[in-house]
N, C-alpha and C positions, 0 to 999 in steps of 0.2 A: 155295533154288534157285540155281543158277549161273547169274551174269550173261553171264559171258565167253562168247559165242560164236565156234568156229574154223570158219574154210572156209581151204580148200586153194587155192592160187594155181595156178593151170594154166600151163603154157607149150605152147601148141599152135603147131605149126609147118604153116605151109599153102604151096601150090604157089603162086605168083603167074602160072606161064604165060607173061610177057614175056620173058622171054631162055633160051637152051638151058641146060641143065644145066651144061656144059663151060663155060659165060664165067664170068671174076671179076667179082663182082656191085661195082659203086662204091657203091650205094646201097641204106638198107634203112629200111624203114616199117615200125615199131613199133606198136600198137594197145593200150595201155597205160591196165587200169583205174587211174582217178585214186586207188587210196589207195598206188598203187606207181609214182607218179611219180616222187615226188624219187628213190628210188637207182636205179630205169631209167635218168633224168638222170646223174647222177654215172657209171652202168657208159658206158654209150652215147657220154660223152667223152672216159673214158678207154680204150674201147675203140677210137673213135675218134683215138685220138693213135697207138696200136699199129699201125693195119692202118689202110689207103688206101679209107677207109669214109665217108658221110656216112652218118647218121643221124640220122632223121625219127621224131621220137615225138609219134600221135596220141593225146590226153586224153582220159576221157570214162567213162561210167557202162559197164558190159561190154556191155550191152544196145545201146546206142546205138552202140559201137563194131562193134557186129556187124555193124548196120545199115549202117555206115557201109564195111564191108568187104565185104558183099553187093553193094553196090550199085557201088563203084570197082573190086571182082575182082582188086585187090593187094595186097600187104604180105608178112610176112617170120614175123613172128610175133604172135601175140593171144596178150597178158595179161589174161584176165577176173579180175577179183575174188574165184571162184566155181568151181569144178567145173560147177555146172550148166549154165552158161552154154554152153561148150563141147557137153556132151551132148543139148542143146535143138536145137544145130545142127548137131551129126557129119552127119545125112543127106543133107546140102544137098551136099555134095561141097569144102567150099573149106578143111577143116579136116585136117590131115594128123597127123605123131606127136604125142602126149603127153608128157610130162617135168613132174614138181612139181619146185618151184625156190622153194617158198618156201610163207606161209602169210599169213590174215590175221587178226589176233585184235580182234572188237568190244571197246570199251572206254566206259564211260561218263568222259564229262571232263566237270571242275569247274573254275572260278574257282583260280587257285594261293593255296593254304592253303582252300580249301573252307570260304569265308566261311560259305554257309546250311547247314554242319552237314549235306549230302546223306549218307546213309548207303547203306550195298551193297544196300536192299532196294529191289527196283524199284517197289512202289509208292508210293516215296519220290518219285517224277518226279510224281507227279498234286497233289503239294501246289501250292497256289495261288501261294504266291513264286516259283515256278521256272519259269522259260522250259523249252522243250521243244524241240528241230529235229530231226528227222531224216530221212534220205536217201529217198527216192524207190523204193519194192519193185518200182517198175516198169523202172527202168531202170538201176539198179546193186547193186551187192554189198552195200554197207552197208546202202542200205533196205531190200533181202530178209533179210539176217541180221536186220537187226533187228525185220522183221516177227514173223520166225521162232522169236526167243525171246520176244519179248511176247505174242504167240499162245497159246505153250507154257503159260504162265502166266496168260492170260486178261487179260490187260490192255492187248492190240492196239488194239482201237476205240477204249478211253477215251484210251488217249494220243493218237492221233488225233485225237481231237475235239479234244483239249488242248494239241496239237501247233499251232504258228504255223506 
């Protein structure tokens, strides 16, 4: 079975409402699921050194970022984690065009040089030496993906239970 699950990175671009179409905007609020922080960072400075821009990059699970843009009714653009994220909330009205701009690929990580011998086979995580973390299905990319292929394979619950 393959471990590696892809989800598509969204760039949805929504209307903020605050200023007419015709002004140059100085400022832009980014809504940036945390596993595409660092190079959002790096674009957003150096796009900011180009053009007479600040940029505001909010962190956070896609979920919560949603949240968090429902409820202030501004920003520029939402980066979820996820495609779904986006189509859970197209009806609401605050989400405008589409554009993929990128992807995200789950990965299991190990210790560098993979001291306990982890192997590719996932119910390799339920042996009793190995710590377990993972992301939250309720509020970001990474814990749905990773819901989503443990599931697949039946072994959701137990790492859960097995999960710190």
């Amino acid at each position: 079975m393959r471990f590696i699950a892809r989800s598509i990175l969204v760039l949805s671009l929504f209307v903020s409402g605050s200023a007419p179409a015709e002004s140059v905007r100085t400022d832009m609020l980014i809504y940036c699921g945390i596993t595409m922080i660092r190079p959002m960072t790096e674009i957003a400075r150096a796009f900011e050194q180009r053009e007479p821009v600040k940029i505001t990059l909010a962190q956070g699970g896609s979920e919560d970022l949603y949240l968090s843009l429902r409820i202030g009714r501004e920003g520029d653009l939402y980066l979820p984690g996820e495609p779904t994220y986006r189509s859970k909330y197209l009806s609401e009205g605050l989400l405008g065009e589409v554009t993929t701009v990128g992807y995200n690929q789950l990965a299991l990580v190990v210790k560098k040089g993979n001291p306990k011998q982890v192997k590719g086979d996932l119910k390799e995580l339920l042996r009793p030496d190995l710590t377990v973390i993972f992301g939250n299905a309720e509020s970001g990319s990474v814990g749905k993906e990773t819901r989503d292929v443990l599931e697949t394979v039946g072994l959701y619950q137990k790492m859960l239970n097995a999960a710190i």
